[in-house]
Structures are given as structure tokens and as C-alpha cells.
C-alpha positions in Angstrom: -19.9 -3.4 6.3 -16.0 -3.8 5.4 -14.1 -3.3 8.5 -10.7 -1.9 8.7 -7.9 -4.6 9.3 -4.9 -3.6 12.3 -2.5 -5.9 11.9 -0.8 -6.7 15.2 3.4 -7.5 15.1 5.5 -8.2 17.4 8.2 -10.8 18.5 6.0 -14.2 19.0 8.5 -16.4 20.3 8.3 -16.0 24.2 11.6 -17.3 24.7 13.0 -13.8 23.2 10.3 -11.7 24.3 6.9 -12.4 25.5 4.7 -10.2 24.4 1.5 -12.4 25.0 -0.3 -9.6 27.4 -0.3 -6.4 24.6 -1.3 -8.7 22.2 -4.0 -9.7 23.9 -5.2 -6.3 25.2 -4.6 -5.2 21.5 -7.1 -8.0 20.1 -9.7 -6.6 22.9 -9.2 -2.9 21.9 -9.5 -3.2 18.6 -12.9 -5.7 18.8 -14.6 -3.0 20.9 -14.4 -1.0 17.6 -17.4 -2.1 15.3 -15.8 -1.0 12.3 -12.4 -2.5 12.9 -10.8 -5.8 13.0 -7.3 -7.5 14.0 -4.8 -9.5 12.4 -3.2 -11.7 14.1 -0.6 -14.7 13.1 -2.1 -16.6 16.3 -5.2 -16.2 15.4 -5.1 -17.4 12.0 -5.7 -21.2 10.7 -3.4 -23.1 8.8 -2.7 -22.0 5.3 -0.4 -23.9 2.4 0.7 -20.8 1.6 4.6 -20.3 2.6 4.9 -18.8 6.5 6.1 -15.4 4.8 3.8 -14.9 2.6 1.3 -15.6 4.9 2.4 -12.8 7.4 3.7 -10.2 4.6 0.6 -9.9 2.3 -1.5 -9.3 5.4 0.6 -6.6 6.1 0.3 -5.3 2.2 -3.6 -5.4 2.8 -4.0 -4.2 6.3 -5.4 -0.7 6.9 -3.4 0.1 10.3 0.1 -1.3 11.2 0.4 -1.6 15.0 4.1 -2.3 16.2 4.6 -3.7 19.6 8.8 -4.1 20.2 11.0 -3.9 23.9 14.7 -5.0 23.8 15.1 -7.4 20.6 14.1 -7.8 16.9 13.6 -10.6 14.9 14.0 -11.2 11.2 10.3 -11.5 10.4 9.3 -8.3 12.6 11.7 -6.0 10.7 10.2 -7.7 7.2 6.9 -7.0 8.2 8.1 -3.0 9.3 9.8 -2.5 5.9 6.3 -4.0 4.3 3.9 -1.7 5.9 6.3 1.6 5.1 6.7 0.5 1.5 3.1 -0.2 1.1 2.8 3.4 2.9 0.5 2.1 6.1 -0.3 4.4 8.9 2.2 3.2 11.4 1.1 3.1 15.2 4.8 2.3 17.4 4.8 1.2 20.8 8.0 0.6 23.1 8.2 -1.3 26.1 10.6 0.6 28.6 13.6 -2.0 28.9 17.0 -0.9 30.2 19.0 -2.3 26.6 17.9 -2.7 23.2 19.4 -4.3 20.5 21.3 -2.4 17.8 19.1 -4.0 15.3 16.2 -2.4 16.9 17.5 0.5 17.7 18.5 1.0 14.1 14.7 0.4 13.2 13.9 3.4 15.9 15.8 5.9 14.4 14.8 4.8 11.1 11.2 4.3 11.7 10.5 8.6 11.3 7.2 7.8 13.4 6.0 9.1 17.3 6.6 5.9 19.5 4.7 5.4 22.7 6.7 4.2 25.8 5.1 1.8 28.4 5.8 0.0 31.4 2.7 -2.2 32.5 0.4 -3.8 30.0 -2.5 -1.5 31.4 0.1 1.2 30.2 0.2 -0.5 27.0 -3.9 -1.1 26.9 -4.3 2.9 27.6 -1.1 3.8 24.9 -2.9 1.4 22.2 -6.6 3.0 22.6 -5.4 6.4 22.8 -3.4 6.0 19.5 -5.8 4.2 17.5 -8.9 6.6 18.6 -5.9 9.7 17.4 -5.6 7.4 13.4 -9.3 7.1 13.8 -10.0 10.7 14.0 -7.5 11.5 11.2 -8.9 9.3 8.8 -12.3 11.1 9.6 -10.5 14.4 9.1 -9.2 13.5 5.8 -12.4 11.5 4.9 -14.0 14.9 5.3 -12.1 16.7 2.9 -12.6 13.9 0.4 -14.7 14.6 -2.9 -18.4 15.3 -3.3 -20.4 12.0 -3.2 -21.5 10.8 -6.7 -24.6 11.2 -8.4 -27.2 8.2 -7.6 -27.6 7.2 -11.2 -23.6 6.2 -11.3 -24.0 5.1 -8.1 -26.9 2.4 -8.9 -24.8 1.9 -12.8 -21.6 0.5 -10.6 -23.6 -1.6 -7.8 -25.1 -3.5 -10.9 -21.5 -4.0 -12.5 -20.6 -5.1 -9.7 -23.7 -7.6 -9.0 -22.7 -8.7 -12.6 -18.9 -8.9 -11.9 -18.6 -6.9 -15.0 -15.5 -6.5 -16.8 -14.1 -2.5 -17.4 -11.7 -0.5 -18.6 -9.9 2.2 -16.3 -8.8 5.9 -17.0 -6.2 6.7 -16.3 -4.2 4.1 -15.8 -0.1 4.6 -15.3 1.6 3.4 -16.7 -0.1 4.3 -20.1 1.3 1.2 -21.5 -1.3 -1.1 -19.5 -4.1 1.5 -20.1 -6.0 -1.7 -22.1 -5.7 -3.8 -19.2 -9.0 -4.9 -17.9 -10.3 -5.2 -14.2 -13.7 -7.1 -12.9 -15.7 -4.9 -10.5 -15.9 -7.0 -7.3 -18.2 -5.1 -5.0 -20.0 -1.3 -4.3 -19.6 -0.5 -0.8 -22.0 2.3 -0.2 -21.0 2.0 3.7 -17.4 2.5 3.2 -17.7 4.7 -0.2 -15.0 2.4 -1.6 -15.8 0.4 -5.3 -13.3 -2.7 -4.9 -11.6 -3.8 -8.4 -9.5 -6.7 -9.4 -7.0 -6.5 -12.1 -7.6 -9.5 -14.4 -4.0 -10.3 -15.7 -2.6 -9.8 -11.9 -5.6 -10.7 -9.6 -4.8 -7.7 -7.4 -7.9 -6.1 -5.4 -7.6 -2.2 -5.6 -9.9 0.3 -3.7 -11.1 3.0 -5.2 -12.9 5.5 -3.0 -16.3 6.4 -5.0 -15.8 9.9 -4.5 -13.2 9.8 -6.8 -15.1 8.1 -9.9 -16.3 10.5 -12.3 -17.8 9.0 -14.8 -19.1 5.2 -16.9 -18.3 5.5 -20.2 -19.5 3.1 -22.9 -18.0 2.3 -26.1 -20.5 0.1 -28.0 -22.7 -2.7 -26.4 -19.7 -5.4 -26.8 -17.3 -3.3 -25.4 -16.5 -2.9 -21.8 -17.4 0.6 -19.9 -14.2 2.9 -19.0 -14.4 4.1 -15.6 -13.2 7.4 -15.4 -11.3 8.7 -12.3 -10.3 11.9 -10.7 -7.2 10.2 -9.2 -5.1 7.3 -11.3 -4.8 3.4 -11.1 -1.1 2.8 -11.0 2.0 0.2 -10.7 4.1 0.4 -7.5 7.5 -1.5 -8.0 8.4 -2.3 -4.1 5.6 -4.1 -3.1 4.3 -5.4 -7.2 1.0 -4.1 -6.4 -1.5 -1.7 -8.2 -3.1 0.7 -5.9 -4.9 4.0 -6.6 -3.4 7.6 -6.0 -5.3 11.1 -5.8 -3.1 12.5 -8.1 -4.4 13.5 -11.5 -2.3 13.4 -14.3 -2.9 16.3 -16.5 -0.4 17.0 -19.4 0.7 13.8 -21.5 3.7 12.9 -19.9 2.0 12.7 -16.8 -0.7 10.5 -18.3 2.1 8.0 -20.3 4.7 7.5 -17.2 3.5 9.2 -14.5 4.7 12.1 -11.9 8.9 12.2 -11.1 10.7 13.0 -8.2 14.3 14.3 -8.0 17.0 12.0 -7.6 20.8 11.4 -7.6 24.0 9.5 -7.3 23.1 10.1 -3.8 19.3 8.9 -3.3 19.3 6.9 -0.8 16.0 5.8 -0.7 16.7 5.3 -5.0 19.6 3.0 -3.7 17.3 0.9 -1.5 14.6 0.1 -3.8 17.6 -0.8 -6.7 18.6 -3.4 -4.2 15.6 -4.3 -3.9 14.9 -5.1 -7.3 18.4 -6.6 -7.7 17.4 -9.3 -4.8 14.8 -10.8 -7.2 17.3 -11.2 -9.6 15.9 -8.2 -12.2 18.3 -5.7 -13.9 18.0 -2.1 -12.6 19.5 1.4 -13.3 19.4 4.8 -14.9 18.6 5.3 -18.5 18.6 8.1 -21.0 15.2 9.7 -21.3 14.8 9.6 -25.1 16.2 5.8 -25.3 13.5 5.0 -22.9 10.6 4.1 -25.7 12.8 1.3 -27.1 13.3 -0.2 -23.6 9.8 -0.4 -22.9 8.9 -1.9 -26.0 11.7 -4.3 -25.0 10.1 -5.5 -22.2 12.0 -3.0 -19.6 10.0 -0.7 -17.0 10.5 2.6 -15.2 10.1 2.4 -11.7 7.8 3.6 -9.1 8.4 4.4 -5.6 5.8 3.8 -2.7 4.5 7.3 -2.9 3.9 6.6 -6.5 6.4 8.6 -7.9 9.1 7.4 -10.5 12.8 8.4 -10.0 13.9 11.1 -12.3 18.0 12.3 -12.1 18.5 15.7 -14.2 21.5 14.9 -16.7 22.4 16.7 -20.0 21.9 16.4 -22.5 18.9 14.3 -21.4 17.5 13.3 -17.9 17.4 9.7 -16.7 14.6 7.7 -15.0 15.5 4.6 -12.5 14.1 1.7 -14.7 14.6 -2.1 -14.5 14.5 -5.2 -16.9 12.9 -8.2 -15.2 14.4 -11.7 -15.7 13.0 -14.4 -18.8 
């Protein structure tokens, strides 16, 4: 059975802030869950990867993001914050009562947009933490419950042997349309979880796609490989450079080639963020012309997509623009 991950953050260094007790009543509450698991940077052996990566691409694959703050914040808690909200994770907030509290953090509270529970003891805390995770449990039940039909058994037995045979497919749709050759090995048919995991060959990303959601296997010829058709689309999110699936179907032909838009401005503030964003990795980013933006594709340029999926479209005449950017040779 895959188990959800909760990835625990907080300030580790107890010269700040020692948070030891709710991070250890956190690793208990979550292990009485059968179908859960914790992350924790304690917990976790040595690694040659670099100490950020380590910590941020846990948060990128974590299920539940479970923030545990009081009076200060560090460098690498706000990192891993801004992670799990780009990468759209269910956010569980928990404040220790103090009497002061940094500006920095109190910046992060106002900004967070999430319910915060307060505490004062860490049997507060335990309580808090198992009555907030037992509240995102049932929700993801609730939605869960609303999710498609389960698929036909005959599809259902064609993808556990793809993915017995790490088979290589084809996806549909894919966004953008420009990658719709790309090709991904099936990994594994969880039945359990109803999820079919997929990695993207040219970027070794994993990507979950709930079964309920696959529609069809098609097959183009006996050395071709099957298309997996979805109710839903495969596509690129700029912030985090990760492919993840959306519920969304795209319908008419723009939606299939870049996508689905959301308004913007001169005044976008969240447009602003991820343009500095893209401009820390040294890339070129900006608005551009609708009908010049075939040439700056082809040119190696791409149109950007927001956390929620959506690109950023700013209504101009005589032709609307769309926030794209121009990676570094």
C-alpha cells in the first residue's frame, strides 16, 4: 500500500527555538495512521545530495505539509513554506502562543491565507495536530468520493501488465502540445490507492495519475507505444519544473496546444513573483504578443504556468499577451 507522506517543518536548531516535543508527538500521531507516514530531516540518513535539495524535493513530493512555528523563522523554513504553496500542498499551520514574533514570521502569517491552530503545551499541540489531520483526512475522503467511476477491469488488468513490463507510452493530452510525443514508463498500478504512477523519460519525474481518470489504451501498431488517454491533462508547471496531472480537460484547440489562461496585469502580483522567480535562475521572462508567440516556441522560448496550472494571459490590443520565458544556453 503507498502511504501518504506529512512532511514535518519547523525551526531544528534548538538554540532559536526548540521544537523537539511537537516533533515528536507529530512522528507518533502520524504513525498511528496505517496509511500515512512522516517526513522528517532528523530522521533521515545521510544523502550526497545538497542539504536543500534534500529538504525541498521532499516537500515537492509530500502529500500533507504540517508547519510547526512560535516566535522566529529561519531561511530554510520559509523555503520549504513557499515550496509546499507552489507545489499547491494541503497546508496544516500550527502556532505556539509566544508573547513576540518576528516580522519575518509574521509576514509569513498574514501571507500564509490558511486557518492556524494556537497552542500552549505540547499536549495542546498533540490534540491541535490529530484533530487537523483527522479534518485533511476526511476531506480527501470527501473529494475521493466525488472522483470518477472506477475503470473497467479489462483496462485495469491491460495497465497492471504495462506496468509489470515497465512499458513505455504515449499520453493524451499532454500541455503543452509541443511535448505531446514525449514518452513516459509506467512505474506501478496501485489498485489500493487508485493511482497509476508514470515517469517522464526525458525528465525522470514520477506523476500520479488517479485511475479514475484514465479513459482509455490506445494502440497504434505492434511497434508503437499505447497512448493513454485521460479525462484530465499531463502538464508543465514552471515554479516548481515539475509535470503533474490536472482534472481539467481541455476541449477546444487552444486549450489542447497551450493550455487554460488566467487574467493578468501590470499589476499581478502573484505574475510578478513567479517572473522573479524565473529571473533568479538566470532565464529571460516577460509578456509577448499572442500571434508572435509560434516563432518563440520554435525558438526554444516557453509560456508559463502557474501552480494552479494555469498560464498568464494580459488582454492588450490589438493582440493579448501571455507571461513566457526564454531559458539560458
Amino acid at each position: 500500500m503507498n502511504r501518504r507522506r506529512v512532511f514535518i517543518s519547523s525551526i531544528l536548531d534548538k538554540s532559536k527555538e526548540d521544537f523537539s516535543e511537537e516533533r515528536t508527538r507529530a512522528l507518533r500521531v502520524i504513525r498511528a495512521y496505517p496509511f500515512l507516514e512522516p517526513w522528517a530531516f532528523e530522521e533521515e540518513p545521510a544523502s550526497s545530495k545538497s542539504l536543500r535539495s534534500s529538504y525541498l524535493d521532499e516537500v515537492k513530493q509530500c502529500d500533507i505539509f504540517a508547519l510547526i512555528a512560535g516566535k522566529h523563522l529561519t531561511k530554510p523554513v520559509a523555503d520549504e513554506f513557499e515550496t509546499a504553496r507552489a507545489s499547491m500542498k494541503p497546508i496544516l499551520f500550527f502556532l505556539r502562543k509566544v508573547e513576540q514574533r518576528s516580522d519575518e514570521l509574521k509576514e509569513l502569517i498574514s501571507d500564509a491565507d490558511v486557518k492556524y491552530a494556537s497552542y500552549s503545551t505540547a499536549e495542546e499541540f498533540e490534540q491541535e495536530f490529530k484533530r487537523a489531520l483527522d479534518a485533511e483526512i476526511a476531506r480527501s475522503l470527501a473529494a475521493a468520493s466525488s472522483s470518477p467511476a472506477p475503470m473497467s477491469p479489462p483496462l485495469v488488468t491491460k495497465l497492471e501488465r504495462l506496468a509489470k513490463e515497465k512499458a513505455t507510452i504515449r499520453i493524451d493530452p499532454v500541455v503543452p502540445s509541443t511535448r505531446a510525443f514525449d514518452l513516459f514508463t509506467v512505474q506501478e498500478c496501485d489498485i489500493a490507492s487508485e493511482v497509476l504512477v508514470v515517469m517522464k523519460q526525458s525528465s525522470l519525474h514520477y506523476i500520479h495519475i488517479p485511475l479514475g481518470r484514465i479513459t482509455d489504451l490506445l494502440s497504434s501498431g505492434p511497434r508503437d507505444p499505447h497512448t493513454l488517454v485521460l479525462r484530465g491533462r499531463i502538464q508543465w508547471v514552471t515554479p516548481i519544473e515539475q509535470w503533474k496531472f490536472f482534472p481539467e480537460e481541455p476541449t477546444t484547440h487552444e486549450q489542447r496546444s497551450l493550455g487554460f489562461a488566467k487574467q493578468s496585469g501590470d499589476n499581478d502580483m502573484r505574475a510578478r513573483t513567479v517572473s522573479a522567480l524565473i529571473l533568479s535562475k538566470g532565464a529571460q521572462v516577460g509578456f509577448l504578443n499572442q500571434d508572435t508567440l509560434a516563432g518563440y516556441l520554435s525558438h526554444g522560448g516557453e509560456v508559463v504556468y502557474d501552480a494552479d496550472g494555469l498560464y498568464f494571459r494580459k488582454e492588450d490590443q490589438p493582440y493579448p499577451q501571455l507571461l513566457v520565458m526564454k531559458r539560458r544556453q
